[in-house]
C-alpha positions in Angstrom: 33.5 9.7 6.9 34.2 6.4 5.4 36.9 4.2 7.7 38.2 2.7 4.9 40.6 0.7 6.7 38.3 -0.8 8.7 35.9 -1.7 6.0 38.5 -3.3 3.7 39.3 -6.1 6.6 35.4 -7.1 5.8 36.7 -8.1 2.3 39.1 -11.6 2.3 39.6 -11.0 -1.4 41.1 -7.5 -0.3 43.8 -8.9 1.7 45.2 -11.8 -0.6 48.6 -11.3 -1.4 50.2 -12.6 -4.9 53.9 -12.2 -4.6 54.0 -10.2 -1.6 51.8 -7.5 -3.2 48.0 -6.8 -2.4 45.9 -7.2 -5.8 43.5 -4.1 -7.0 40.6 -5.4 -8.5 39.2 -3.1 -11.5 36.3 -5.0 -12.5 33.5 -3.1 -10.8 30.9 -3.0 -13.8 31.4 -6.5 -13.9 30.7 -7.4 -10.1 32.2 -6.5 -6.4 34.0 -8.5 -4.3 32.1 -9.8 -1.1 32.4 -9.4 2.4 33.1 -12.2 4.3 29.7 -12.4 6.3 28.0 -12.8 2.3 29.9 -16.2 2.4 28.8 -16.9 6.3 25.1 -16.0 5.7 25.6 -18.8 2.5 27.1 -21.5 4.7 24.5 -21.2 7.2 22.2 -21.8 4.8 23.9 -24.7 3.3 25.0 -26.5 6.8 21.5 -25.7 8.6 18.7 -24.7 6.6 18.8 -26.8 3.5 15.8 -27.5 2.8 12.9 -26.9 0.1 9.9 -23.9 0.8 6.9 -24.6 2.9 7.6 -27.6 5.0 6.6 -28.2 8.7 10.1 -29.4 9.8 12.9 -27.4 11.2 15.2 -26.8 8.5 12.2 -26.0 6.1 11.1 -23.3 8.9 14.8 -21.8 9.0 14.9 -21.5 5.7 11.3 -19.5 5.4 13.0 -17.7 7.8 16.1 -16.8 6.1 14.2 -16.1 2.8 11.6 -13.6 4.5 14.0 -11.9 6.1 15.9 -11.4 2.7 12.3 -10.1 0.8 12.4 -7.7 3.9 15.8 -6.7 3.7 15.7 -5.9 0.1 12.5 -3.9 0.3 14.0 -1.6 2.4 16.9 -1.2 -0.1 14.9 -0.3 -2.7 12.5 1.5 -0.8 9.8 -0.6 -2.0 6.2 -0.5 -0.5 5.7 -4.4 0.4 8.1 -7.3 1.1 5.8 -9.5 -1.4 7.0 -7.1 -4.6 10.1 -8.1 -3.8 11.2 -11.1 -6.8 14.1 -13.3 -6.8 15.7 -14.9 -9.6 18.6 -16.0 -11.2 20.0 -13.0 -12.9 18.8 -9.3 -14.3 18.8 -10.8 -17.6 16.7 -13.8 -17.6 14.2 -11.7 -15.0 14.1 -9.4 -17.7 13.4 -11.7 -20.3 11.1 -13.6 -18.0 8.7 -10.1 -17.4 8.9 -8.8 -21.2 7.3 -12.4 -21.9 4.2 -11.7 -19.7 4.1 -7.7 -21.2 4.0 -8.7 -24.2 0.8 -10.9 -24.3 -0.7 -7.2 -24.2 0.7 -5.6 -26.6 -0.8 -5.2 -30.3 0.3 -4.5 -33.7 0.6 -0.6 -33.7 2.1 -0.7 -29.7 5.4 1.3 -29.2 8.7 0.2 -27.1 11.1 2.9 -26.3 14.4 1.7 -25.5 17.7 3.7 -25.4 20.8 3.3 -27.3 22.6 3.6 -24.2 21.5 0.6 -22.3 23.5 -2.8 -21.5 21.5 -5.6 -24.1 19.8 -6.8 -21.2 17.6 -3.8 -21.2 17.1 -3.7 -24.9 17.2 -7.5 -26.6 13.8 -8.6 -24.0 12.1 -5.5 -25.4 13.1 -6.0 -28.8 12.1 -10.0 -28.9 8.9 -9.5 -26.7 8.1 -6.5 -29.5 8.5 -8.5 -32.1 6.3 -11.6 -31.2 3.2 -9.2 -30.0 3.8 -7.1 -33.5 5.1 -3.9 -31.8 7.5 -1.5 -33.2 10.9 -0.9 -31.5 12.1 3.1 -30.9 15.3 4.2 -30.0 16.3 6.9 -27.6 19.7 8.5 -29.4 22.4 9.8 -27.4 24.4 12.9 -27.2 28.0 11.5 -28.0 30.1 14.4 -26.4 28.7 13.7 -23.1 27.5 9.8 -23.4 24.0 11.6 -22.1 20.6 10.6 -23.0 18.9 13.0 -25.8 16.0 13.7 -24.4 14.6 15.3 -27.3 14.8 12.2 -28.9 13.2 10.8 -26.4 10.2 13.5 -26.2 9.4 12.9 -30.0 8.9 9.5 -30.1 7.0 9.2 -27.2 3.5 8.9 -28.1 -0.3 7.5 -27.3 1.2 4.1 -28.5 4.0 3.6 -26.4 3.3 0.6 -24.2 7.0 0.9 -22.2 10.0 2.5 -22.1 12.8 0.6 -21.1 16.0 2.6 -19.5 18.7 2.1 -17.4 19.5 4.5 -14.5 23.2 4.5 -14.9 25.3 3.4 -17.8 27.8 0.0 -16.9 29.9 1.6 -19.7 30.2 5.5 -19.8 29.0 6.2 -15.9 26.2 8.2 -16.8 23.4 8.8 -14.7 19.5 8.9 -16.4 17.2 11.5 -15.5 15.0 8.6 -14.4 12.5 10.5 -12.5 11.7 12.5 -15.4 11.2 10.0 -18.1 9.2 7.8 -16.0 6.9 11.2 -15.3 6.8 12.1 -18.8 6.2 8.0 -20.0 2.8 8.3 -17.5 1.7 11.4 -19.1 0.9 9.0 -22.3 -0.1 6.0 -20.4 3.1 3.7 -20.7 4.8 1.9 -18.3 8.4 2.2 -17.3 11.0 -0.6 -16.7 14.2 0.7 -14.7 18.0 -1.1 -15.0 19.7 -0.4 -12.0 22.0 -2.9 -11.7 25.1 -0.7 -12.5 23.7 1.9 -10.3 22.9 -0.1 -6.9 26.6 -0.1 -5.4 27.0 3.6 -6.3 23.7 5.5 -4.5 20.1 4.8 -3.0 17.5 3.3 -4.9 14.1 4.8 -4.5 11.9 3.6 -6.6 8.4 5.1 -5.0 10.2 8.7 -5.8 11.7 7.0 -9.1 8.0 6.5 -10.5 9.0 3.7 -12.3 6.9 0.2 -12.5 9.5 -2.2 -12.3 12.7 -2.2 -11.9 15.3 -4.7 -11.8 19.3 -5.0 -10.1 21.8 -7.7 -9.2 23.2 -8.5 -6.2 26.3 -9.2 -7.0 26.8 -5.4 -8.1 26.7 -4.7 -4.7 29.0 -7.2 -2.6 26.5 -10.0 -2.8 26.1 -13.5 -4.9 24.6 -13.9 -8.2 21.2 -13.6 -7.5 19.0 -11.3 -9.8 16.6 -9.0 -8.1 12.8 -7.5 -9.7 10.6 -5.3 -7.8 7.4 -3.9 -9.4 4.1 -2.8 -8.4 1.7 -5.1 -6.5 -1.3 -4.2 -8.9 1.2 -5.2 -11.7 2.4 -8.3 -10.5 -0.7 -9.1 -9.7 -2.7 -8.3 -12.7 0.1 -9.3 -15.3 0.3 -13.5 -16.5 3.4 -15.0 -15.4 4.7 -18.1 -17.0 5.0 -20.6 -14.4 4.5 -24.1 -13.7 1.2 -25.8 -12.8 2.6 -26.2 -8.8 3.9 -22.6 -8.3 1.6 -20.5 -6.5 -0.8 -17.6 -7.5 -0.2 -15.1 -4.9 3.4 -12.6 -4.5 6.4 -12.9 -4.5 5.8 -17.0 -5.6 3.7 -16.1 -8.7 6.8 -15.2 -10.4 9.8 -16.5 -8.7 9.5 -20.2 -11.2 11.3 -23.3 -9.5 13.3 -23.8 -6.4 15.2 -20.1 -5.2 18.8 -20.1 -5.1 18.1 -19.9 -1.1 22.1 -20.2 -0.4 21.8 -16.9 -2.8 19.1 -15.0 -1.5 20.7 -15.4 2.1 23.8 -13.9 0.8 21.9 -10.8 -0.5 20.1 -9.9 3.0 23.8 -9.8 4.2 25.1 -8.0 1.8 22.7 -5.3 2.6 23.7 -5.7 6.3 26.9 -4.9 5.8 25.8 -2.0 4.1 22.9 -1.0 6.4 26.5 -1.6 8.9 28.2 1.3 7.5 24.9 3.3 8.4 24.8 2.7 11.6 28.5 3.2 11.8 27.5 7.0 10.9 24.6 7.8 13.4 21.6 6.4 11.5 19.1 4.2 13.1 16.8 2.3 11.2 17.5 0.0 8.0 16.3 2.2 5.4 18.0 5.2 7.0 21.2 3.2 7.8 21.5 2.3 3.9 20.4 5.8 2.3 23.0 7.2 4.6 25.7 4.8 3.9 25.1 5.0 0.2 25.3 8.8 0.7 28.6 8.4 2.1 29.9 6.0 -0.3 28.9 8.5 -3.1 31.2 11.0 -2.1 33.7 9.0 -1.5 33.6 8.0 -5.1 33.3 10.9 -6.4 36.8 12.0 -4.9 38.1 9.1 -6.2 36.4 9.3 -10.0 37.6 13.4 -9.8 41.2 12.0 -9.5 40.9 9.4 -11.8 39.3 11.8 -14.5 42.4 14.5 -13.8 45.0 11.6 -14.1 43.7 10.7 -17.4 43.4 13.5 -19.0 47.5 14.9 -17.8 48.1 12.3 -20.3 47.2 12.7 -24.2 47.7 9.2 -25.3 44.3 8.6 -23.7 41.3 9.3 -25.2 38.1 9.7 -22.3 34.2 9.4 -23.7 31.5 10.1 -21.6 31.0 13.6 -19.0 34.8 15.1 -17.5 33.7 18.0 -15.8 34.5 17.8 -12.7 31.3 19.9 -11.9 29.1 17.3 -13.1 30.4 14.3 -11.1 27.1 14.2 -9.6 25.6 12.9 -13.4 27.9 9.8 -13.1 29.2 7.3 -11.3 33.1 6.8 -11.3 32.5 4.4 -14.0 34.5 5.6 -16.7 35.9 4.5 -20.5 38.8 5.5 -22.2 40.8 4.0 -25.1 44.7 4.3 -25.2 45.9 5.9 -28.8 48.6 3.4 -29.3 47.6 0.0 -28.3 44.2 -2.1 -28.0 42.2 -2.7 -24.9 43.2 -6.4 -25.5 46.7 -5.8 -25.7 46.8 -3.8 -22.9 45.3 -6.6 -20.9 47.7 -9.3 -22.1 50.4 -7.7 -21.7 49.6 -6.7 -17.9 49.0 -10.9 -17.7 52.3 -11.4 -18.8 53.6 -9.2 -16.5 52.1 -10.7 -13.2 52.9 -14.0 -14.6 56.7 -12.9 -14.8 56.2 -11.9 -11.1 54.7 -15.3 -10.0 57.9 -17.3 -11.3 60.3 -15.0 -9.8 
């Protein structure tokens, strides 16, 4: 069990008081608060090891240091095979943008993208650009609105001898819902394609696997889960290897440096590996020994914990009929979503809403 206490001390924005009250911060599919040994890891960075990659003096070797142990660190949390598939950049987005570039010098006229209508842009826009500078055609997974669940028949029929990638997220930032992942990505090798993941609203909520996944790349944010804004790509060796990646004349040819362009955020990428401390923390904390065992376990942990709390959410909301819930309320299927959910008061506006709770703490402030 979770000793929530305990791990809520970890978090200085947790404990900031406005007006004698303790704030509650509901902007999870927008980014976590961080633990205060994210900021530590950063500051060490910044006071001792700020340097550049690759140099022969002390603060250069710190830094190496710093920075392999976060490739190392992150492998683990993803399960990934190597340390040296493990890419650092500035955001999900421009990584995104960045790979969908180098895919798409081999694609054809004729080629096939799948993307689904239930992705955040970031998973769709780099698909349908790189598409439509290699001459590709752009197909759309539908979605069952009852549910907010991927139609996977829709899926099934456009998927075809052409298709060069399918692009889907494995849990929706908006409606919660979790992607039968595994299976697409089975079904997409069947026909040859590849298969890019979105995990970024999935990371804080469950363990990442992505040798069991099946997918070829697949891309999350640390700052989903109680890190800094640092983007994070894994994909397979023989891909990142094989693929072109636009880079500068200086940057080198072998992984992870092939396609991490410029100087790292190395401030960042310090942050991430303790972010995934303080999760690996929460492991150990339960009996688990060993990193990848620590986190799997703790994320295990943390999912049922969330579940409780997305169960009482769901049951609140729906005692009260001026709210209107989209996406999967069963409580039997909690294990389809993460405690991500959307709903849309029938008498005012999402925007109003938010105002008027702004002039309500500002009331408090001046009192």
């Amino acid at each position: 069990m979770l000793d929530i206490p305990r791990l809520r001390q970890q978090f200085p924005a947790l404990s900031a008081q406005r007006n004698g009250r303790t704030p509650i911060f509901l902007d999870g599919p927008a980014g976590t608060q961080v633990p205060r040994r994210v900021v530590e890891a950063m500051s060490h960075s910044l006071f001792y090891a700020n340097a550049n990659h690759g140099g022969a003096f002390a603060t250069s070797r710190e830094s190496d240091r710093i920075l392999d142990a976060a490739h190392r660190a992150v492998a683990d949390f993803l399960h990934a095979p190597s340390a040296d598939e493990i890419i650092f950049g500035q955001n999900m987005t421009t990584q995104t943008l960045h790979l969908s570039r180098a895919l798409a010098r081999t694609w054809k006229p004729g080629d096939e993208v799948l993307v689904t209508r239930l992705d955040h842009d970031a998973n769709v826009s780099p698909w349908v650009l790189a598409a439509r500078d290699a001459g590709a055609a752009v197909r759309f997974i539908d979605v069952h609105p009852e549910d907010c669940t991927l139609d996977l028949a829709s899926f099934r029929s456009q998927l075809n001898e052409r298709t060069r990638l399918v692009a889907v997220g494995l849990a929706s930032n908006v409606a919660g819902t979790i992607n039968p992942v595994g299976l697409i990505a089975a079904e997409a090798k069947r026909v040859g394609a590849l298969v890019f993941v979105d995990a970024v609203h999935f990371a804080p909520h469950g363990s990442i696997d992505v040798q069991t996944l099946g997918c070829d790349f697949l891309a999350c944010s640390a700052y989903k889960f109680f890190g800094p804004h640092v983007g994070i790509l894994w994909g397979k060796r023989t891909l990142l290897e094989s693929l072109p990646a636009y880079k500068v004349r200086p940057a080198p040819n072998e992984l992870p440096g092939k396609w991490m362009t410029g100087t790292q955020n190395h401030e960042g990428i310090a942050g991430v590996a303790a972010c995934i401390d303080y999760l690996a923390e929460i492991g150990r904390g339960l009996g688990a020994t060993g990193r990848r065992a620590e986190l799997t376990t703790a994320m295990a942990a943390i999912q049922v914990y969330e579940r409780g709390l997305g169960e009482r959410l769901l049951a609140g909301l729906a005692l009260r009929p001026r709210f209107a819930v989209y996406g999967m309320r069963d409580p039997q299927r909690l294990h389809e979503r993460v405690p991500t959910v959307i709903f849309t008061d029938r008498t005012q506006r999402p925007r109003a809403i938010a105002e008027s709770r702004r002039a309500r703490n500002l009331r408090m402030e001046r009192q």
